[in-house]
N, C-alpha and C positions, 0 to 999 in steps of 0.2 A: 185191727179194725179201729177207726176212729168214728168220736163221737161228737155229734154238733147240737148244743143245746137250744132248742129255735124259742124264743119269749114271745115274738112277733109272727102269728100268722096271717095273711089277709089276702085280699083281691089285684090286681090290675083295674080291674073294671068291676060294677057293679052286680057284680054274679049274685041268683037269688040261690038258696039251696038246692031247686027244681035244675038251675044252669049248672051247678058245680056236680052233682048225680050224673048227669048226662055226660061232661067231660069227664068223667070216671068211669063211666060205661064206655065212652068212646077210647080210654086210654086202654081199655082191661083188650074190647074188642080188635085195636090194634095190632096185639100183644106185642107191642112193642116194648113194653117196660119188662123188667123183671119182678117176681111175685113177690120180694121183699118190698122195691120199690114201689109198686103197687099198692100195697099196706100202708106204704108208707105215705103215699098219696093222700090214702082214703083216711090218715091219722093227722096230716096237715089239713084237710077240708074239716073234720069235725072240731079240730081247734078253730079255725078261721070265723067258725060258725060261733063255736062255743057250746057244741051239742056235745055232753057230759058220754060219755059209755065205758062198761066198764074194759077195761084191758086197752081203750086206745088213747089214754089221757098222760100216757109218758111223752116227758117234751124234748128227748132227747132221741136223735135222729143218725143213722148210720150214715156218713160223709160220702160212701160210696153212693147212695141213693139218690140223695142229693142231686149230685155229679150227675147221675142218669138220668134224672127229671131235668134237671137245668138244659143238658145236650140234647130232650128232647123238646126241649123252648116250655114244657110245663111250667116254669119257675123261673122265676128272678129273685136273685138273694144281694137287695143293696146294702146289707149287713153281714156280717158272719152269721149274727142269731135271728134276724130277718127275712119270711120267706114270703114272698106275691107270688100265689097263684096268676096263671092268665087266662 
């Protein structure tokens, strides 16, 4: 298992909180992601935000997940430790 430290979380486009819930509700209703992945989602939007909680503020991220939001066009990483939501 490897691990990707993200420093950089942020947007493609202007998403308010209210837009980023929604595309997390539409990934969850999908299911196309896996439930790690998923977590993992919902742990990159609350960084992006900067909304503190307890247990989702580690910024190091399973590379498989990653991989599985990026293939499903979730994510663009023009870094290694840099991830845009879309």
């Amino acid at each position: 298992m490897s691990f990707i430290r993200v420093t950089v979380a942020g947007f493609l486009n202007d998403a308010s909180e209210r837009e980023s819930l929604a595309r997390l509700g539409q990934a969850a209703l999908d299911g196309g992601l896996s439930d790690g992945a998923l977590r993992a989602l919902v742990r990159l939007t609350c960084q992006a935000h900067g909304i503190k909680v307890t247990g989702l503020n580690r910024t190091d991220f399973d590379d498989r997940h990653l991989r599985e939001m990026r293939a499903d066009g979730l994510i663009y990483r023009p870094r290694p430790d840099q991830v845009k939501m879309i």
